[in-house]
C-alpha positions as a Python dict, from the first residue, in 0.01 Angstrom:
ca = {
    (1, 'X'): (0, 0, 0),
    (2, 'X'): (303, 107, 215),
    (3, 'X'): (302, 126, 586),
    (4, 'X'): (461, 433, 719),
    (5, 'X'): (812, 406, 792),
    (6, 'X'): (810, 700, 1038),
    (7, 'X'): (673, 651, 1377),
    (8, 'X'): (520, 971, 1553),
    (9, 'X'): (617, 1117, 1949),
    (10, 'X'): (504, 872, 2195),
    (11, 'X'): (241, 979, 2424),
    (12, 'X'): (404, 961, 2756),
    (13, 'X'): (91, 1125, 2979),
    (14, 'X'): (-58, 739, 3037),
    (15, 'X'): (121, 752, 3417),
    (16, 'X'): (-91, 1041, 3482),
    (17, 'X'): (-371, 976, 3748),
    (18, 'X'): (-567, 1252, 3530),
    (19, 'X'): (-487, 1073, 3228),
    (20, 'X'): (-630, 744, 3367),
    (21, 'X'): (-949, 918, 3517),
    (22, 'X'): (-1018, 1103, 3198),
    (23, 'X'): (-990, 735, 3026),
    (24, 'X'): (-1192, 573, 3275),
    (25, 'X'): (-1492, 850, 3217),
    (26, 'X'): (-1473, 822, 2849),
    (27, 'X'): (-1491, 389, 2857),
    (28, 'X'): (-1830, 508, 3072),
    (29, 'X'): (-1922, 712, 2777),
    (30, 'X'): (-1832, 510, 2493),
    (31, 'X'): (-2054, 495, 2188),
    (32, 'X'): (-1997, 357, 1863),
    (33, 'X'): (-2238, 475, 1556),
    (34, 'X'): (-2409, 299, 1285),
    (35, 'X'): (-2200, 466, 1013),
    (36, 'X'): (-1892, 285, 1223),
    (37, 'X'): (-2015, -34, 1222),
    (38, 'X'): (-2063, -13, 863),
    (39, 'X'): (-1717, 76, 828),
    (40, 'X'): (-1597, -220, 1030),
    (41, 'X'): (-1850, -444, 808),
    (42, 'X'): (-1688, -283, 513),
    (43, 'X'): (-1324, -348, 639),
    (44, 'X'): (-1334, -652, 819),
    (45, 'X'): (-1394, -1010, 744),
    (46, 'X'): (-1674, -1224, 902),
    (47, 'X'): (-1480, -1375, 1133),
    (48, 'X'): (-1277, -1063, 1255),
    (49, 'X'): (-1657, -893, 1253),
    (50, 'X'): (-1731, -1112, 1522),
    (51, 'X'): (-1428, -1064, 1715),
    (52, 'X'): (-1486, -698, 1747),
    (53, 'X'): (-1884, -729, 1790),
    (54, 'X'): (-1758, -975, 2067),
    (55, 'X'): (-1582, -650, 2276),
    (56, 'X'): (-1758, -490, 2483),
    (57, 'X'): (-1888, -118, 2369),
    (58, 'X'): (-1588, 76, 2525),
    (59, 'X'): (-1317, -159, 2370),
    (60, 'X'): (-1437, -110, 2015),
    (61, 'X'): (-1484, 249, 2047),
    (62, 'X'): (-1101, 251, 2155),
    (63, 'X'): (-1020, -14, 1877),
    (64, 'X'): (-1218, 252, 1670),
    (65, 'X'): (-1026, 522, 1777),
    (66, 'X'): (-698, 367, 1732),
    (67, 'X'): (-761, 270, 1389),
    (68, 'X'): (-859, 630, 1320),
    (69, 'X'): (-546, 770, 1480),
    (70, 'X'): (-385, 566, 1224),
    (71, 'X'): (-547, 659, 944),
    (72, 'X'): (-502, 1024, 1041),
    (73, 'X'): (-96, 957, 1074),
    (74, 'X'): (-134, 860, 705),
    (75, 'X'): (-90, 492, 758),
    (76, 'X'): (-273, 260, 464),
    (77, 'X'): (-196, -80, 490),
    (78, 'X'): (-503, -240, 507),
    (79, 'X'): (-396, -538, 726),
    (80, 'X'): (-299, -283, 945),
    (81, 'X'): (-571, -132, 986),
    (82, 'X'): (-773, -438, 1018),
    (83, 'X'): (-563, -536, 1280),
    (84, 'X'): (-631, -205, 1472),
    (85, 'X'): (-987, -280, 1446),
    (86, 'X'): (-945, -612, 1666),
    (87, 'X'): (-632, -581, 1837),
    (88, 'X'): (-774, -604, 2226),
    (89, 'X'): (-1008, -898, 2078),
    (90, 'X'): (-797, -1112, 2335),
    (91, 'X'): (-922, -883, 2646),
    (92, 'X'): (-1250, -1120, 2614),
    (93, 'X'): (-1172, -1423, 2805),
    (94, 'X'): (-1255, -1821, 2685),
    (95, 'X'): (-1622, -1802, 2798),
    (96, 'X'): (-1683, -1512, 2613),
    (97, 'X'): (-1693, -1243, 2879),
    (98, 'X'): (-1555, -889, 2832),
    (99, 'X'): (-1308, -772, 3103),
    (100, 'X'): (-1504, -527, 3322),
    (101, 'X'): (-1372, -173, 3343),
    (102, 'X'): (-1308, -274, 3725),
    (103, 'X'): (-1028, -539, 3668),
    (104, 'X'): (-888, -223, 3394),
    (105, 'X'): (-869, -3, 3669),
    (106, 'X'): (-712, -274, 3889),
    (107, 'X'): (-448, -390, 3644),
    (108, 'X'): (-358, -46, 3569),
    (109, 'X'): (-283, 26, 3969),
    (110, 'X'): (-96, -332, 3967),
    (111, 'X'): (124, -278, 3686),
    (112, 'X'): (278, 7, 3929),
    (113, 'X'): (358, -300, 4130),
    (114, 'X'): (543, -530, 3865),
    (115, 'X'): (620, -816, 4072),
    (116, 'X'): (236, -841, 4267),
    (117, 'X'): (103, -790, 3836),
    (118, 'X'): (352, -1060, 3767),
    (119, 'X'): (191, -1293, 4037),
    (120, 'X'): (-179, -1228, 3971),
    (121, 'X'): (-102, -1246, 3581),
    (122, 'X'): (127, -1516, 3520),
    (123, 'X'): (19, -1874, 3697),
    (124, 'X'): (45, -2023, 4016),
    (125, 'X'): (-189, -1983, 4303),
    (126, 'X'): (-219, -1660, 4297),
    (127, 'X'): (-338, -1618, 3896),
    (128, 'X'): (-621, -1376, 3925),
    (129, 'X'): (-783, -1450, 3564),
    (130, 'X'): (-871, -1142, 3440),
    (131, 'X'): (-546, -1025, 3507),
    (132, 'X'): (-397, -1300, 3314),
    (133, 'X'): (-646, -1196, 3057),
    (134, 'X'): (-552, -869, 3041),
    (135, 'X'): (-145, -944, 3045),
    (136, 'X'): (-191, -1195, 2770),
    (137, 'X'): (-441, -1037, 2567),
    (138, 'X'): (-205, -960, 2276),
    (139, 'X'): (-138, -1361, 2243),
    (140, 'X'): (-448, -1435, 2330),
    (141, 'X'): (-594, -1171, 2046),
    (142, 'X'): (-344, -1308, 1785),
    (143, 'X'): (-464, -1661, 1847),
    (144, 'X'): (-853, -1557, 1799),
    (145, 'X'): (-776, -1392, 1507),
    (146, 'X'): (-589, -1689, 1344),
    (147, 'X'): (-886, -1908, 1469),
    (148, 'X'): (-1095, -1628, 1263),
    (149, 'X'): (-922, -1670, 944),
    (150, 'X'): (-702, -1351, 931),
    (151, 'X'): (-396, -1320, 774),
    (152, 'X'): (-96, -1393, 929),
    (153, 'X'): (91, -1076, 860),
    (154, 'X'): (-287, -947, 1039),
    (155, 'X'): (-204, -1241, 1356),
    (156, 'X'): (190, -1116, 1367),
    (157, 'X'): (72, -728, 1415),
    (158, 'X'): (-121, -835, 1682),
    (159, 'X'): (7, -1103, 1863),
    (160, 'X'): (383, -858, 1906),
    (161, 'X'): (154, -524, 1909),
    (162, 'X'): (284, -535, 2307),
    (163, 'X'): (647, -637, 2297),
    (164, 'X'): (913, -369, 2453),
    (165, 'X'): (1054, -269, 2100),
    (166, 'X'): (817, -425, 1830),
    (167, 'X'): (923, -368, 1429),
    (168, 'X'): (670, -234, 1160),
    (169, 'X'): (337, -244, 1186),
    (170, 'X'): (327, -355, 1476),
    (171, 'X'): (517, -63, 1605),
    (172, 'X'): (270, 156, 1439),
    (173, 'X'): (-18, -28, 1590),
    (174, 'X'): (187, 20, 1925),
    (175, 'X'): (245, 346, 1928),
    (176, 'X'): (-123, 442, 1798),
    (177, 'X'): (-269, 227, 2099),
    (178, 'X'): (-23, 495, 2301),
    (179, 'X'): (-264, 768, 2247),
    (180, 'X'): (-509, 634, 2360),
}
């Protein structure tokens, strides 16, 4: 099936400190139901099952919701939509351990601070590794879900999900993560 062509308004409210704390309460909150998992099951492979049982509870409710926002824009392709189901898979680091909502609270103050993100994220003495984690997470995600067996239109969606001006559905993927 088609992928939209026409990508809605971008949410620009994420800069808000009311934004972030609304965020922050709802990760506390998170829930995903039974009926949801059984629409994961029903949409994902095994593999890419794993990956999103592997996030922790607030992560898949927001992969959840992001796949939902999509579906409610009118968006169909299922590879999309798969992808929205996993696409912060990466945000769980090589041992297996989800990032905590501390170190999302902390990247989100650093990326105010491009060049201190830059230096906790990116190598060098002062890599702090669940920053790097969370500022390679779309790589990271796209190699996990290769490893998994998707696709790879399902591995391109995600691994340039996060690029300044990314083209089809990974634009749509983009800007649906926006809302949330």
């Amino acid at each position: 099936m088609p992928v939209k062509s026409r990508r809605p308004i971008q949410n620009t409210q994420h800069s808000t400190l009311t934004y972030r704390a609304r965020q922050f309460v709802a990760a506390l909150r998170a829930e995903v139901r039974a009926e949801e998992y059984e629409l994961v099951s029903s949409l994902l492979t095994a593999g890419e099952q794993r990956l999103f049982t592997s996030m922790p509870t607030y992560d898949q409710r927001h992969c959840l919701d992001v796949y939902l926002t999509l579906v409610d824009a009118g968006y169909c392709d299922p590879i999309l939509l798969r992808a929205a189901l996993i696409h912060d898979c990466g945000k769980v680091d090589d041992d297996g351990r989800p990032m905590s909502l501390g170190w999302y609270v902390l990247a989100t103050i650093l990326k105010r601070m491009p060049a201190l993100y830059l230096a906790f994220a990116r190598g060098g003495s002062m890599t702090i590794r669940p920053i790097y984690v969370y500022a390679e997470h779309a790589w990271r995600g796209a190699r996990l879900a290769a490893a998994a067996g998707s696709p790879p239109e399902l591995v391109a969606i995600i691994r340039h999900y996060h690029d300044p001006a990314p083209n089809g559905p990974a634009a749509a993927l983009q800007w649906a993560d926006e809302q949330h």
